[in-house]
N, C-alpha and C positions, 0 to 999 in steps of 0.2 A: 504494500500500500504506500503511496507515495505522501510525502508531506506536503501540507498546502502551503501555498508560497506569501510571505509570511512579510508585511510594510509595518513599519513603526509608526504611531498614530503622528509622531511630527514630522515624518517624510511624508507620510499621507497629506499633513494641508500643506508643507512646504509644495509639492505639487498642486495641488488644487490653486494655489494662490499665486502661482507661475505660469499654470494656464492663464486663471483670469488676466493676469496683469497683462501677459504677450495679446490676450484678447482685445481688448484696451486701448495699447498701445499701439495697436493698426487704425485706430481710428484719429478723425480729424480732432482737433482742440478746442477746446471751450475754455473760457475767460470771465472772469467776475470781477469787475472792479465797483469800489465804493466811490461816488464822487460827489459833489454838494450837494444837489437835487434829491440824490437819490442811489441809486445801483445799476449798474450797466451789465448787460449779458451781450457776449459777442463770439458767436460762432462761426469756425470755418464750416456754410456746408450750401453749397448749390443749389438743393431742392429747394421749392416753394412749400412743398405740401408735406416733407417729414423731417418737422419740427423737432431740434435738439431742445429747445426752449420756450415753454407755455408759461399759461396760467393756471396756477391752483387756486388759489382762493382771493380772496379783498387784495392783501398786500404780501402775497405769497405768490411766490414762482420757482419755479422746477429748470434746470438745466443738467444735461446727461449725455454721456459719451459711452461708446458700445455698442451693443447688438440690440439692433432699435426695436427689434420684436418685446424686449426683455425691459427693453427703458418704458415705453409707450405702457406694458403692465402696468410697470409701478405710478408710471402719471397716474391712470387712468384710477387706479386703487387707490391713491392719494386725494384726488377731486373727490373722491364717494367718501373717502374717509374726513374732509371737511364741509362737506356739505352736511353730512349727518353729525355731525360734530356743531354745526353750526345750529342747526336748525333744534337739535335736540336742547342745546344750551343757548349760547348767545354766539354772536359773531366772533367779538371779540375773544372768546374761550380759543378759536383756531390759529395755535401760532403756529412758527418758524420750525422752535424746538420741539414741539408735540410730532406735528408729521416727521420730522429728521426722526424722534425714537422710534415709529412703527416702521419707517423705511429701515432702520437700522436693526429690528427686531426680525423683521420679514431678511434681510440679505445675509445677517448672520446664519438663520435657522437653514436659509437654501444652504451656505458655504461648510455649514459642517455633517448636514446631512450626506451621508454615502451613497443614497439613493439619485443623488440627481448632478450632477454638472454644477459649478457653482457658477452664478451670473456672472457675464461678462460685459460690468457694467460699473462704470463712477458716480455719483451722483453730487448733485449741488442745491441744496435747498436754502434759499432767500428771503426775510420779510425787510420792508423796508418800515423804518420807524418815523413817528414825526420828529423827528431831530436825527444828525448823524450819528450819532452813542447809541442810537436806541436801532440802530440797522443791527440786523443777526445776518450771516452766512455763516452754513454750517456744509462740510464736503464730506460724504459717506463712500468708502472705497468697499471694494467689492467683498469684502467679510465682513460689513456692517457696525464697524467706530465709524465714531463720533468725529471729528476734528471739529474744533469750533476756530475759523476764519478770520479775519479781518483786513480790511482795506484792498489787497486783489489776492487771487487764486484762480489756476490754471489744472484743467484737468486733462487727462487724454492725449494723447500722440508723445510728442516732447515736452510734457508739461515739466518737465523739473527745469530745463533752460527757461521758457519759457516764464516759469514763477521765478527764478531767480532774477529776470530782465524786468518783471515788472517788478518785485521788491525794491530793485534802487533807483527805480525814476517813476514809483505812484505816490501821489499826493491826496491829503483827504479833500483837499479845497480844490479840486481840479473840476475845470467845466465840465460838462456835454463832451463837446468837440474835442476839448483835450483828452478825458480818459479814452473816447472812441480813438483816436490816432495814437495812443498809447498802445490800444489795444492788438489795432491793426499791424503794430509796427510788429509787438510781439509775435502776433501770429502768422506776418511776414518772414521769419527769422527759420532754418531750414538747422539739422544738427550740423554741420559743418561749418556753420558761419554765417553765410552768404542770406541774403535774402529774396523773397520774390517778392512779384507784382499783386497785391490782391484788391481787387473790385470789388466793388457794390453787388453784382451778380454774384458773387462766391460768398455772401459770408450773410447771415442771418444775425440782425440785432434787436434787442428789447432792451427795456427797461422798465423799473418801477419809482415810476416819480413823485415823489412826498408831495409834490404841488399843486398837483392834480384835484381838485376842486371836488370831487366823486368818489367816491367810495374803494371802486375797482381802480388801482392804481396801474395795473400793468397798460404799457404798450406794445406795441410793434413799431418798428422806424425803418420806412420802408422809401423807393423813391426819391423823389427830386430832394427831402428832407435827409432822406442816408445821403445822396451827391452830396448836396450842400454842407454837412459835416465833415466828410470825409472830403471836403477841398481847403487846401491849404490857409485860407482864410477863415474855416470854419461859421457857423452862424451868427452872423451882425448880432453884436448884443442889444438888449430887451426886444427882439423879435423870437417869432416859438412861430416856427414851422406848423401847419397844420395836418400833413399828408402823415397818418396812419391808420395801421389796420384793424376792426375790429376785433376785441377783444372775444378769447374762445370761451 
């Protein structure tokens, strides 16, 4: 009778957590920065219709890199989990931190269950606060901690270059236009150095702006409003672009 072939429970996740990462790591980058207004999400990603970054709730937003079958769940479990959160209590009960724990309760139990692949998946949960101190970003890696964020963070592809470039040139008092060209610059930046060219067509941005007069803080910033930041002059101040997309 032969013996069974026999893994140590810590070469067991040290694999599982080598998969995920290598999973991860083939995808494009996502970006959060803090900036006066509010909080910036800026994604490298092409499509129009599959969104790295929505809305979850009033002043909560969701950004995720990976296997978008496996992200799009967890969006979509996160909007049910504050809507009925919401409704059952008060609005205000749905924060930042609450959905970060059940994302983080959900990715841990898949990453150490033996039964199933562990997601291959990062995540970035955001509220934005009325005042800058009171902004949460919290980044959930694929075994479900915790990191609790502040001021920018990069997920997905080369994010460790990429978070160390914004560490030494993000500001909290930085405009609109300036964290977005921060942003872009980063995610310009290729592992060898060099940089490319990245458009308005290549890259999906939101934000959640404390200014916003309505309740639902998220936008989309799409159009002659993304040109117009993304050109060297940035947006004439005390003007606010009008062109965005309805909220999901």
């Amino acid at each position: 009778m032969s013996t069974p072939f026999y893994v140590s429970p810590q070469q067991a996740m040290a694999d599982r957590a080598e998969y995920a990462r290598k999973g991860i790591a083939r995808g494009r980058s996502v970006v959060v920065l803090q900036y006066t207004d509010g909080i910036l999400f800026v994604a490298e990603n092409p499509s129009r219709a599959l969104h790295k970054v929505s809305e979850i709730y009033d002043r909560i937003a969701f950004a995720a890199v990976g296997k978008y079958n496996e992200f799009e769940n967890l969006r979509i479990g996160g909007v049910r989990y504050a809507d009925l959160r919401g409704y059952t209590y008060h609005r205000e009960d749905v924060t930042a931190r609450g959905l970060a724990n059940v994302y983080a309760q959900t990715l841990g139990t898949i990453f150490s269950s033996a039964a199933e692949k562990p997601y291959e998946v990062e995540l970035i949960v955001a509220e934005v606060g009325s005042a800058p101190e009171e902004d949460q970003i919290y980044r959930l890696p694929h075994d479900g901690s915790i990191v609790d964020e502040h001021g920018a963070v990069a997920v997905g592809g080369n994010s460790d270059q990429i978070g160390s470039y914004l560490d030494q040139r993000h500001r909290d008092d930085m405009t609109l236009a300036e964290a977005l060209g921060l942003a872009v610059e980063s995610l310009s930046r290729d592992n060898n150095g060099g940089e490319r060219q990245l458009t308005a067509e290549q890259l999906e941005v939101a934000v959640l702006d404390r200014t916003r007069p309505q309740q639902r803080k998220f936008r989309r910033v799409l159009g002659r409003q993304l040109t117009r930041l993304l050109s060297p002059e940035g947006t004439p101040e005390g003007t606010e672009p009008s062109e965005t997309e309805p909220e999901e």
